[in-house]
C-alpha positions in Angstrom: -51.7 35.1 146.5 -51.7 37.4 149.5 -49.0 39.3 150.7 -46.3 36.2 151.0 -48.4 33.4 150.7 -50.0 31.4 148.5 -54.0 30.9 148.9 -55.6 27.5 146.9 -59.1 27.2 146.6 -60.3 23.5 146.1 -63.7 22.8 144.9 -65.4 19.8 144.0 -68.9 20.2 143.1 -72.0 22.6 144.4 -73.2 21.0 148.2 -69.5 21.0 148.9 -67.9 24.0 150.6 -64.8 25.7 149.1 -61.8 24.5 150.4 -59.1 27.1 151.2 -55.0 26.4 151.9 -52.8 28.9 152.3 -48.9 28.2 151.9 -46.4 30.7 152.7 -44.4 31.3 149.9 -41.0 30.7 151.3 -42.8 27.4 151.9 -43.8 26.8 148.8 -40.5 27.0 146.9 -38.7 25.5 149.9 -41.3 22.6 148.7 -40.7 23.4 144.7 -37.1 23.0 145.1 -37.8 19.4 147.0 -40.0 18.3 144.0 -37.3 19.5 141.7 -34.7 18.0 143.1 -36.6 14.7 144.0 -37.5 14.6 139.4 -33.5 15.1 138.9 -33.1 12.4 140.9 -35.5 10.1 139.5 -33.6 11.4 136.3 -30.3 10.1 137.2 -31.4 6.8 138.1 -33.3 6.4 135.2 -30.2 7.3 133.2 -28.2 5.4 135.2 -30.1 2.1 135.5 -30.9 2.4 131.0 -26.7 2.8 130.9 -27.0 -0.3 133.0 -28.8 -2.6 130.7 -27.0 -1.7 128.0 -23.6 -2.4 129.2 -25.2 -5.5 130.3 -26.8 -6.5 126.7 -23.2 -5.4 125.0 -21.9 -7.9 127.6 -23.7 -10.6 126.5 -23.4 -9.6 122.8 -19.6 -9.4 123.4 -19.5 -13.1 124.8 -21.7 -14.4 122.1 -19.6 -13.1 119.8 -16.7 -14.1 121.5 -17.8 -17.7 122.0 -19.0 -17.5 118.1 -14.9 -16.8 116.7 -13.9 -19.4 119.2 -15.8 -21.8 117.4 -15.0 -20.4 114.0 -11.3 -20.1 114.7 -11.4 -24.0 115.8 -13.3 -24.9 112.3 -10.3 -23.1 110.6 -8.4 -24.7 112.5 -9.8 -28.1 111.5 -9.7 -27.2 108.1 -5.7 -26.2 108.5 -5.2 -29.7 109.3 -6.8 -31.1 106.9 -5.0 -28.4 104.3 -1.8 -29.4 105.7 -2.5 -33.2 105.0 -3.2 -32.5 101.3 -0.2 -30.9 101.0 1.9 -33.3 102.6 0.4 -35.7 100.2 0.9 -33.5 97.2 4.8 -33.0 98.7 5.0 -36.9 98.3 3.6 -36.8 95.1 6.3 -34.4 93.7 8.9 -35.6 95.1 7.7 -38.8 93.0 7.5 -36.5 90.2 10.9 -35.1 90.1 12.5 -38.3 90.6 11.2 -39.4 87.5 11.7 -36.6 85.6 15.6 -36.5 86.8 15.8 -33.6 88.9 16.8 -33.6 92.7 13.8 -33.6 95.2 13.2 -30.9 97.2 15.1 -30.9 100.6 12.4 -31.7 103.6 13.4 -28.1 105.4 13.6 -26.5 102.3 9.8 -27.7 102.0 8.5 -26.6 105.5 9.7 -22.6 103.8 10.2 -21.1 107.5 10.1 -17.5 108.1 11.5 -15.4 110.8 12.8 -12.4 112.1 11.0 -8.9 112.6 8.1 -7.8 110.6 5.8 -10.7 111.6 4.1 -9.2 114.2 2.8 -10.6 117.8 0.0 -11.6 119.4 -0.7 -8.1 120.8 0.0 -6.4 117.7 -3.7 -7.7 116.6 -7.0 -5.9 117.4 -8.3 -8.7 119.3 -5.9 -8.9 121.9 -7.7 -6.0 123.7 -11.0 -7.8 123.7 -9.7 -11.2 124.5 -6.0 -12.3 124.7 -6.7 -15.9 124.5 -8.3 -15.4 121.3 -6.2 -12.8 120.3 -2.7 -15.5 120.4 -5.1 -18.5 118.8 -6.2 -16.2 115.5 -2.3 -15.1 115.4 -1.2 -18.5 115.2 -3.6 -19.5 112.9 -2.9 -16.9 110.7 1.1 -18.1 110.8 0.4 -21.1 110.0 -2.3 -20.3 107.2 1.1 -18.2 105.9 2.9 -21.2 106.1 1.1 -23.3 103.8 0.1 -20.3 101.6 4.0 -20.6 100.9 4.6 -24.1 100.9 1.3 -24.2 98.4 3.6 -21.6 95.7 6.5 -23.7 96.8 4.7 -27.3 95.6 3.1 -25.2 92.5 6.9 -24.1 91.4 8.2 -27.6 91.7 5.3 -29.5 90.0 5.5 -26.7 87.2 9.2 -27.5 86.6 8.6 -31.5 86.8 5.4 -30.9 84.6 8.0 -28.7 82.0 10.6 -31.5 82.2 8.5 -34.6 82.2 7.2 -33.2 78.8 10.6 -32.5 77.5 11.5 -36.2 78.2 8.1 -37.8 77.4 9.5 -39.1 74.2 12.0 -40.4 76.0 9.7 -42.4 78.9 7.4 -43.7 76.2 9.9 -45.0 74.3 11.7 -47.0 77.2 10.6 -51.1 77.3 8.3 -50.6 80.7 6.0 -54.0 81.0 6.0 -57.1 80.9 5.0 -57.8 77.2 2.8 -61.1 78.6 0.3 -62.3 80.8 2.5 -65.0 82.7 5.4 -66.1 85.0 9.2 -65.7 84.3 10.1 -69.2 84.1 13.7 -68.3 82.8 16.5 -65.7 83.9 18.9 -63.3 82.2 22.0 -65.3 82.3 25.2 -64.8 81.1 25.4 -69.1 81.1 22.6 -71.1 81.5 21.9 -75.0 81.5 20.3 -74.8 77.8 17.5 -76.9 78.1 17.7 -78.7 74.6 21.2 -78.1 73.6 22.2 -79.4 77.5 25.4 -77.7 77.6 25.8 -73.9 79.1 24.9 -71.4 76.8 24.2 -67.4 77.5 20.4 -67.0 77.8 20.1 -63.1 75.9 16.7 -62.2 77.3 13.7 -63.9 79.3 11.4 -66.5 79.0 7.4 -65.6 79.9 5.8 -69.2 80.3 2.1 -68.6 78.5 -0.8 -70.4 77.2 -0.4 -70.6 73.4 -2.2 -67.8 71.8 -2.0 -65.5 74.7 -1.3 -61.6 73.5 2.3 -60.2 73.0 1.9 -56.0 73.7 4.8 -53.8 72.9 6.8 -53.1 75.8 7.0 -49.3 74.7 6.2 -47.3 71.8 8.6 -47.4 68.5 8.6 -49.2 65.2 8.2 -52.9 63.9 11.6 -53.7 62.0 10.9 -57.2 62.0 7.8 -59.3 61.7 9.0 -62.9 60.0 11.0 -66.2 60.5 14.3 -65.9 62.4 16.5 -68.5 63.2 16.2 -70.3 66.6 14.1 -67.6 67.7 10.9 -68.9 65.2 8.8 -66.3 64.6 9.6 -63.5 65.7 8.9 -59.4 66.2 11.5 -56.6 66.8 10.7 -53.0 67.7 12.8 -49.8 67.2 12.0 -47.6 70.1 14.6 -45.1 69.3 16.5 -43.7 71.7 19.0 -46.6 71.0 15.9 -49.1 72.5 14.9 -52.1 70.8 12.8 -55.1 72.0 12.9 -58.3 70.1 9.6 -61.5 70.8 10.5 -64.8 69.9 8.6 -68.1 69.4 5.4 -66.6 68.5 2.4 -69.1 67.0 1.3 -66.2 64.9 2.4 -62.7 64.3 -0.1 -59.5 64.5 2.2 -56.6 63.0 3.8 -56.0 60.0 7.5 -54.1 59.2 7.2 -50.5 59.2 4.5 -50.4 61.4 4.0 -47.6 64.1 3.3 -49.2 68.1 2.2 -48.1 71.1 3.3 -49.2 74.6 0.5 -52.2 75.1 -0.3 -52.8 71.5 -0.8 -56.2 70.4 2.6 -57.9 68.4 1.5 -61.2 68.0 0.4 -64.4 70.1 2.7 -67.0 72.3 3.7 -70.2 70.8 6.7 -72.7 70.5 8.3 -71.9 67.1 11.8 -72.2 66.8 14.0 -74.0 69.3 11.4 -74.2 71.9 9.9 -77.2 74.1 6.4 -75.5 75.6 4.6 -72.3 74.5 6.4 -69.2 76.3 7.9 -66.1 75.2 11.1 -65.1 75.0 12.0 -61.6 75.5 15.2 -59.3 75.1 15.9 -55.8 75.4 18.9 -54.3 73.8 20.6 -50.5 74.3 22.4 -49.4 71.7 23.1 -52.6 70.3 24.1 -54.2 74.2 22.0 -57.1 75.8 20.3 -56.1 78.7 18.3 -58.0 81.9 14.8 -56.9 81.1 13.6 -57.5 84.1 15.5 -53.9 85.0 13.2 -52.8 82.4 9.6 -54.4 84.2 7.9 -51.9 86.3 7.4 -53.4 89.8 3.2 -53.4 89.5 4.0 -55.5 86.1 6.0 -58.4 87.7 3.7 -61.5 87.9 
């Protein structure tokens, strides 16, 4: 460097003459200062255009994932329905339940266990609604309604739990009360307080039922108890009575042959005897009475509906 100026030499091999350039030196950072500027430049862009593609590939990851809940918030939605269809069922069931076991079903408003007022938040209270309001109000209601059959669910569970508690408390009870009919066959003769007797022709009350029945078809006990009578009776032939307690007894007249003895603990469907014509009888059938403490009853108030032939 001379004075102000810059001096280059340029030399590329032996037969070729030294090159000389000389650049003033205001010149020289006037062109420094370009090259600098021209890098920071090139810099920004370069920043600018890598700040680019990355908004762009959070873009796209931001829709996929979008686009993924959407389709995972309709599943659970799917699966709500068919959550809210099983309970509905299991509501029909218990309200089945508690009929039997003598309590008072469960009102249909009481069983849809609304909710309101503050405190349940909004669609833009959640932390989606910033990324995507449409999605944002869908999870929301999804998450009421998931509430709502989290509640109805400890609702149902309550109510079976107390029909489950009283059911047992009166299971002695159920079993115990005439249920079936005690034959395979058709009624071919009413309760009646006067009947046309078929032998005696004159009116006469008819105390039970008559089951028409191939002769050695099997007598079951209408409901548990005990035998108290297994033996001859008068008009009747031969003939079974069960205790059932509870003030229940059953009596099965006309038998051909009798399967339990006096004293003898039943179950509901165990076999008494077989159908026949003993006594006053003109074809094989069985008659049938139920009695509450001590009174006649219409057994067929005591025939569950799937047992009626």
């Amino acid at each position: 460097m001379t004075g102000d100026r810059w001096t280059f030499l340029v030399v590329r091999d032996e037969d070729t003459p030294v090159r000389q350039y000389s650049v003033a030196t205001r010149t020289f950072r006037v062109l420094g200062g370009f090259g600098v500027l021209l890098i920071l430049v090139l810099a920004v862009f370069g920043i600018s255009a890598a700040l680019d593609a990355t908004a762009r590939i959070q873009n796209r990851r931001m829709e996929a994932r979008n686009e993924a809940l959407t389709v995972e918030l309709a599943q659970f939605r799917e699966r709500v329905g068919k959550l809210e269809a099983t309970l509905d069922g299991l509501a029909g069931r218990d309200a089945a339940l508690r009929t039997m076991a003598g309590l008072e079903v469960i009102d249909p408003e009481v069983m849809e266990v609304g909710v309101g007022g503050p405190g349940l938040g909004t669609p833009e209270s959640y932390p989606l609604w910033g990324v995507d309001s449409t999605v944002s109000k869908d999870a929301f209601a999804l998450s009421y309604d998931l509430n709502a059959l989290e509640r109805r669910a400890h609702l149902l569970s309550a109510s079976l739990d107390e029909a489950t508690d009283s059911m047992e408390a009166h299971r002695d009870l159920m079993e115990s009360i005439p249920s079936i009919l005690p034959t395979a066959g058709f009624l071919s003769s009413s309760f009646s307080r006067s009947r046309m007797h078929p032998i005696y022709n004159r009116p006469l009350p008819h105390s039970g039922v008559d089951i028409a029945a191939p002769k050695g078809t099997p007598i079951f006990a209408a409901a548990k108890g005990r035998v108290v009578e297994a033996g001859w009776n008068s008009g009747y032939g031969l003939t079974v009575r069960v205790d059932h307690g509870h003030g229940y007894t059953t009596l099965y007249g006309h038998c051909s042959k009798i399967l339990a003895r006096p004293g003898q603990a039943v179950k509901r469907g165990d076999v008494l005897g077989q159908v026949g014509a003993t006594g006053v009888a003109t074809s094989p059938h069985l008659h049938y009475e139920v009695r509450l403490h001590g009174v006649l009853q219409n057994p067929a108030n005591f025939i569950l509906p799937d047992w009626v032939p």
